[in-house]
Biotite code that builds the C-alpha atoms (Angstrom):
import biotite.structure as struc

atoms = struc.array([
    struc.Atom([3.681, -34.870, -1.993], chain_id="A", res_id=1, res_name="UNK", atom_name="CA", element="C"),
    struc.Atom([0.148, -34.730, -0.429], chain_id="A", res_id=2, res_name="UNK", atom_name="CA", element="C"),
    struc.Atom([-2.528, -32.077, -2.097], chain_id="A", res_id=3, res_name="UNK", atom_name="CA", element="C"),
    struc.Atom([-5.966, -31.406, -0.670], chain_id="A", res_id=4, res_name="UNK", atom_name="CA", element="C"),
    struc.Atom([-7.994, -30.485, -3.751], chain_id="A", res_id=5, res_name="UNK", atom_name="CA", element="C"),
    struc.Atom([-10.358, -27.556, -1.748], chain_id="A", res_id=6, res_name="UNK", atom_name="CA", element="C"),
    struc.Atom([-7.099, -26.319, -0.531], chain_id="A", res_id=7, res_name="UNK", atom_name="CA", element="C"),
    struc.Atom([-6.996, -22.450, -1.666], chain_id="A", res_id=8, res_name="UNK", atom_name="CA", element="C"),
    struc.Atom([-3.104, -22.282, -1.176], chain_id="A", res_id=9, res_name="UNK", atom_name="CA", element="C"),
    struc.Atom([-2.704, -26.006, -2.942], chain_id="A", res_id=10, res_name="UNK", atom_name="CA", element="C"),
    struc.Atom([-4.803, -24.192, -5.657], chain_id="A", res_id=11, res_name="UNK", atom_name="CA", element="C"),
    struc.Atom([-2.388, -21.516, -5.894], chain_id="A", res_id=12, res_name="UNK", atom_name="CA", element="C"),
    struc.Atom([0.640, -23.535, -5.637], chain_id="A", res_id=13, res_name="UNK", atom_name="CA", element="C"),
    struc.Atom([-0.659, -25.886, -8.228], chain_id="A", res_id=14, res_name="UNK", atom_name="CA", element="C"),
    struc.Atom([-1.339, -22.163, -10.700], chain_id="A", res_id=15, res_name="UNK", atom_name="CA", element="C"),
    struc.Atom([-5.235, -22.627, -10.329], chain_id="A", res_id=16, res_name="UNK", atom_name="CA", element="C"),
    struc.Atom([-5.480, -20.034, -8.773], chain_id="A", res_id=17, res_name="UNK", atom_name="CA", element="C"),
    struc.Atom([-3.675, -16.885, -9.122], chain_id="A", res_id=18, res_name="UNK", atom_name="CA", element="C"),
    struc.Atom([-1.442, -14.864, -6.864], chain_id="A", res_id=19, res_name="UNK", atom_name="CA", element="C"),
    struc.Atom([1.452, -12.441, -6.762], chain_id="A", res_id=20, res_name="UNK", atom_name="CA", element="C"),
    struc.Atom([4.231, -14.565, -6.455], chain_id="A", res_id=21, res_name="UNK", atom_name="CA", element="C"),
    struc.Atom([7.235, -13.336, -4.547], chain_id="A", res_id=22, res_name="UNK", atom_name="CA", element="C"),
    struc.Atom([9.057, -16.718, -4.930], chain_id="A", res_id=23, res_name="UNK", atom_name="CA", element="C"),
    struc.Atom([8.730, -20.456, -6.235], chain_id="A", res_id=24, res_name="UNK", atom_name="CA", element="C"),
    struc.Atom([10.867, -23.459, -6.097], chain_id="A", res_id=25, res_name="UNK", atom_name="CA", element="C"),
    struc.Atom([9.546, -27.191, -5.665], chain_id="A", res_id=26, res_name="UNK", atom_name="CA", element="C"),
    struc.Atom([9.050, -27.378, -2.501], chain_id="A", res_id=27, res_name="UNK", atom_name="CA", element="C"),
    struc.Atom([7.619, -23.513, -1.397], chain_id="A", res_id=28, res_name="UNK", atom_name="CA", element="C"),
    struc.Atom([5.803, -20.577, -2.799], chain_id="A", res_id=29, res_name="UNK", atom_name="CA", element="C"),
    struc.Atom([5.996, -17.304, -1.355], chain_id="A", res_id=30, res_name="UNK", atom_name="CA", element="C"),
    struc.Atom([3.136, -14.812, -1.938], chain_id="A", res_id=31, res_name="UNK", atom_name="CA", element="C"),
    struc.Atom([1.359, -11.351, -1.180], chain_id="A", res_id=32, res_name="UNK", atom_name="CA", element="C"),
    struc.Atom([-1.232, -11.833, 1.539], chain_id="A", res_id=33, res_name="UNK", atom_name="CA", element="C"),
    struc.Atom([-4.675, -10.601, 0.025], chain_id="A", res_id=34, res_name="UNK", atom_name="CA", element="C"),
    struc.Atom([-5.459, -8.622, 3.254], chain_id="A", res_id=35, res_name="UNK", atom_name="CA", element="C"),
    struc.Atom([-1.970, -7.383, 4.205], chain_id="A", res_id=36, res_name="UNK", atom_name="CA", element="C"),
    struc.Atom([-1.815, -6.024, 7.601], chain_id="A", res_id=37, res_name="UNK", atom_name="CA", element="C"),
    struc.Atom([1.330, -3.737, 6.422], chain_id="A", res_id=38, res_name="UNK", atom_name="CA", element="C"),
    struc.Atom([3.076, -2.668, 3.510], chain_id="A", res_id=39, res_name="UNK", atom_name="CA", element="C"),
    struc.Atom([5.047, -5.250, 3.365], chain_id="A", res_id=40, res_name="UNK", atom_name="CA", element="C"),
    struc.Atom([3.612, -8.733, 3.607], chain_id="A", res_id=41, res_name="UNK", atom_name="CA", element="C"),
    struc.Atom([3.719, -11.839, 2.110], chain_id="A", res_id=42, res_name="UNK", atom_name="CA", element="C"),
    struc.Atom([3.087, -15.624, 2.916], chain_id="A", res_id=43, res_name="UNK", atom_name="CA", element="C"),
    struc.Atom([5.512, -18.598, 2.605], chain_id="A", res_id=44, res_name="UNK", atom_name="CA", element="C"),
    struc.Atom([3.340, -22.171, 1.928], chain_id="A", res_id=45, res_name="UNK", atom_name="CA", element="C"),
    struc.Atom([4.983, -25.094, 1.285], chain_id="A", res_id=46, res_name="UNK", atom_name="CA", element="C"),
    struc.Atom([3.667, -26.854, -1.596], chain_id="A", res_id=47, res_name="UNK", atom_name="CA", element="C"),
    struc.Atom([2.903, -30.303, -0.054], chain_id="A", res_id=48, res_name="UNK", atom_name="CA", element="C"),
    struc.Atom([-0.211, -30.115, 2.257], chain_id="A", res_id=49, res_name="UNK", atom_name="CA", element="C"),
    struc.Atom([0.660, -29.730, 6.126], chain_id="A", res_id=50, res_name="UNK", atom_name="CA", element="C"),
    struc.Atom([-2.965, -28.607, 7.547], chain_id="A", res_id=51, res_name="UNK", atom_name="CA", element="C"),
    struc.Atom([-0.855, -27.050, 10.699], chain_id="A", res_id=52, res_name="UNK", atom_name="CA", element="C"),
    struc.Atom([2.241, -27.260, 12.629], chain_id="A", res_id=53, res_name="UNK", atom_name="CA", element="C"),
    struc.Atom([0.563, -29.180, 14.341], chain_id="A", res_id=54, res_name="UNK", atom_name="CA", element="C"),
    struc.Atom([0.987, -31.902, 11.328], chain_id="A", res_id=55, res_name="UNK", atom_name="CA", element="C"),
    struc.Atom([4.724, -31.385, 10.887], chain_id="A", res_id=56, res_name="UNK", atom_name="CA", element="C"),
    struc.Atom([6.835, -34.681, 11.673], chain_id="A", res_id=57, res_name="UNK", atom_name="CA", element="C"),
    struc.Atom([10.151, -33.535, 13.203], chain_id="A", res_id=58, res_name="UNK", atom_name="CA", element="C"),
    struc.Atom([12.768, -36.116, 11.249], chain_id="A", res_id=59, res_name="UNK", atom_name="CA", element="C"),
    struc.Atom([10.409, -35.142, 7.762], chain_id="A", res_id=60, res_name="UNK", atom_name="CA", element="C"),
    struc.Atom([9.897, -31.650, 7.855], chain_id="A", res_id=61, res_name="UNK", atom_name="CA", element="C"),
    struc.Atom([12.536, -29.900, 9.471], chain_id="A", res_id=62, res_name="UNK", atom_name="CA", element="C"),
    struc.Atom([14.492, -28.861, 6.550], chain_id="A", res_id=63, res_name="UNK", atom_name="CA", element="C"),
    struc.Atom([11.874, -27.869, 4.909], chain_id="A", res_id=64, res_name="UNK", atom_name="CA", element="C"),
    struc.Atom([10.409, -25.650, 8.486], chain_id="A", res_id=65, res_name="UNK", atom_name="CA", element="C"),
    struc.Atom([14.035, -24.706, 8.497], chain_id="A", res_id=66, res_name="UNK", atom_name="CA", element="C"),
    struc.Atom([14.220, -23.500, 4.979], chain_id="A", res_id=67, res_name="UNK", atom_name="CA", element="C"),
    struc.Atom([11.171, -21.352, 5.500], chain_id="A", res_id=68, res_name="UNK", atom_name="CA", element="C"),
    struc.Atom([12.341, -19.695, 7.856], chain_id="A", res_id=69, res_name="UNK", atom_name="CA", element="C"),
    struc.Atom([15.858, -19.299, 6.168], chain_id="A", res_id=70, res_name="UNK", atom_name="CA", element="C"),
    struc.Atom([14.591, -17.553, 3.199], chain_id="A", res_id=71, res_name="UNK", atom_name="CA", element="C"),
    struc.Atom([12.436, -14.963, 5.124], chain_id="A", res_id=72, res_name="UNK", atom_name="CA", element="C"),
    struc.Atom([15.137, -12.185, 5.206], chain_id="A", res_id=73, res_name="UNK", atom_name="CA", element="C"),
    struc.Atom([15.851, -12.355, 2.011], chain_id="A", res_id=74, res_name="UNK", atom_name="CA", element="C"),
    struc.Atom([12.340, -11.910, 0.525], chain_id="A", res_id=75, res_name="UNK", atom_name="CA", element="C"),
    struc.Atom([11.753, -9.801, 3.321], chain_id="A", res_id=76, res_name="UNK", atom_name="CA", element="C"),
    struc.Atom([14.680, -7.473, 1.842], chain_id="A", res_id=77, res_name="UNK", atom_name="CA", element="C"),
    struc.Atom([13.668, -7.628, -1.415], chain_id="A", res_id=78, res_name="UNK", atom_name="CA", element="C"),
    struc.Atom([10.104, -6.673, -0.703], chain_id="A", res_id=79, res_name="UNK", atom_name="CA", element="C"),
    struc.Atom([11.537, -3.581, 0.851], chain_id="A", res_id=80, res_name="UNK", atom_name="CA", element="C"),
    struc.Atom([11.753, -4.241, 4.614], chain_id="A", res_id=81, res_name="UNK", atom_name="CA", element="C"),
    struc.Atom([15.034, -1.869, 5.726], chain_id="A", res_id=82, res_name="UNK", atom_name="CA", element="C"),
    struc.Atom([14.361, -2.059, 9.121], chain_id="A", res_id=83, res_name="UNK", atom_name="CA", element="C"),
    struc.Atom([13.249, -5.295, 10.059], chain_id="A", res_id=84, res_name="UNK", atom_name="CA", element="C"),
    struc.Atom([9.668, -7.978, 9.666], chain_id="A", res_id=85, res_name="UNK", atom_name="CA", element="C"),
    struc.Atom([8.278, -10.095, 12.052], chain_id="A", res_id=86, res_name="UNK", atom_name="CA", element="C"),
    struc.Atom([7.768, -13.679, 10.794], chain_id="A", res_id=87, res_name="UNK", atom_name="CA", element="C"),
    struc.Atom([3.920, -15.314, 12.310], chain_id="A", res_id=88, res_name="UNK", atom_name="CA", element="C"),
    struc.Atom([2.640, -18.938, 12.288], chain_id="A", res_id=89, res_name="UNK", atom_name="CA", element="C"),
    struc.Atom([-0.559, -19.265, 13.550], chain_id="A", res_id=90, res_name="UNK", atom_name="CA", element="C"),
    struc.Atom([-1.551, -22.948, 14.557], chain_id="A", res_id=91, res_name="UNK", atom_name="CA", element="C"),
    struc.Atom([-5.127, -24.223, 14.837], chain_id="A", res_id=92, res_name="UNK", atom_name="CA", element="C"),
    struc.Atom([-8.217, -22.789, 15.663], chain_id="A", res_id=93, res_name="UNK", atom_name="CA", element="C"),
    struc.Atom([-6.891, -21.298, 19.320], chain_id="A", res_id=94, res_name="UNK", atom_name="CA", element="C"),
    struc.Atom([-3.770, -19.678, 17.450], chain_id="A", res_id=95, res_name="UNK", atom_name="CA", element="C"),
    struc.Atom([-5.946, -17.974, 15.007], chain_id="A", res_id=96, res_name="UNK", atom_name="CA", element="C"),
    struc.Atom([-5.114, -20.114, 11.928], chain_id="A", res_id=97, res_name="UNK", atom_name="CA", element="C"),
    struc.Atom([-7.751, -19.353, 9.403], chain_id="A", res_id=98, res_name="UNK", atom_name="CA", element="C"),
    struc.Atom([-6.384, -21.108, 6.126], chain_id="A", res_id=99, res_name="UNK", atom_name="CA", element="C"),
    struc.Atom([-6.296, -24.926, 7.013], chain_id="A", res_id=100, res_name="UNK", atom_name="CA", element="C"),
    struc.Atom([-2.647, -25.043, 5.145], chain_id="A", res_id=101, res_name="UNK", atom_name="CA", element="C"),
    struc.Atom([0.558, -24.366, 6.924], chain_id="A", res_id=102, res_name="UNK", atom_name="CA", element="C"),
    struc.Atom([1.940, -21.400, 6.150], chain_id="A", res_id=103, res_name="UNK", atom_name="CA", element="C"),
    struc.Atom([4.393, -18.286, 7.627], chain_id="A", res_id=104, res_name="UNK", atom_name="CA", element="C"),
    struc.Atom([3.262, -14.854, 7.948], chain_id="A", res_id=105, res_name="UNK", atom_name="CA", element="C"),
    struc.Atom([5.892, -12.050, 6.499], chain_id="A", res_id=106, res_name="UNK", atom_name="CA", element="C"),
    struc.Atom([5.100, -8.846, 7.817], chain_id="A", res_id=107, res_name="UNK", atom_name="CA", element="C"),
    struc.Atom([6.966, -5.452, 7.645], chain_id="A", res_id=108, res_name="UNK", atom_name="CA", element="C"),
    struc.Atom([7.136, -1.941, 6.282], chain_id="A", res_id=109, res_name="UNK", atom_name="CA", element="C"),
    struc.Atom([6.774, 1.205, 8.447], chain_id="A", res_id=110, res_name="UNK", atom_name="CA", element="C"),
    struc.Atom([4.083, 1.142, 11.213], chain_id="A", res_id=111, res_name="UNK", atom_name="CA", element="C"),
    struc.Atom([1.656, 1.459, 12.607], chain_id="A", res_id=112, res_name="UNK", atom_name="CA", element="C"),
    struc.Atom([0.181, -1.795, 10.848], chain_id="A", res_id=113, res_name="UNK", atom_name="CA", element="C"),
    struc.Atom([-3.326, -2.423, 10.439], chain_id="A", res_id=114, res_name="UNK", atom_name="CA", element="C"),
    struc.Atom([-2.969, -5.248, 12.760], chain_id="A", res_id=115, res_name="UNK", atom_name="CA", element="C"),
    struc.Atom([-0.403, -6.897, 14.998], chain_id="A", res_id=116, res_name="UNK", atom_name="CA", element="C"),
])
């Protein structure tokens, strides 16, 4: 599994850095954003470093893009969204992507948001 050492989420997957975890296994880490745009939102980084989507490899990563994905609802749920979330991946520079380190947007909670 790849790391980038000035990575800031492969510093807080690797506990160098610390965050309020929402979830952990080996191969993701779900967290609270440290700017939410709502009262409800979170990030979901898997641990090995993908800069983008853009640096996914179809046969390699989709169970793990899948899995993402897949346990959104639930964490979404727990973190008290009763009335739905909207899930955002920003790619690159153009799609707004500001961490260099894939990772899923979980956003929910009453509006209006602060953004989005």
């Amino acid at each position: 599994m790849s790391h980038d050492p000035n990575c800031i989420f492969c510093k807080i997957a690797a506990g160098q850095i610390p965050s309020r975890k929402v979830y952990e296994d080996d191969e993701l880490i779900a967290f609270h954003d440290i700017a939410p745009w709502a009262p409800i939102h979170f990030l979901i980084v898997p641990k090995e470093h993908l800069a983008s989507l853009y640096d996914t490899v179809p046969d390699k990563h989709q169970a793990l893009l899948g899995k993402m994905l897949a346990l959104a609802p639930g964490l979404a749920r727990e973190q008290g969204a009763t009335n739905g979330f909207r899930t955002v991946v920003n790619t690159g520079a153009d799609g707004g992507q500001e961490v260099p380190h894939l990772h899923m947007h979980v956003i929910g909670g009453p509006r209006p948001w602060a953004k989005g």
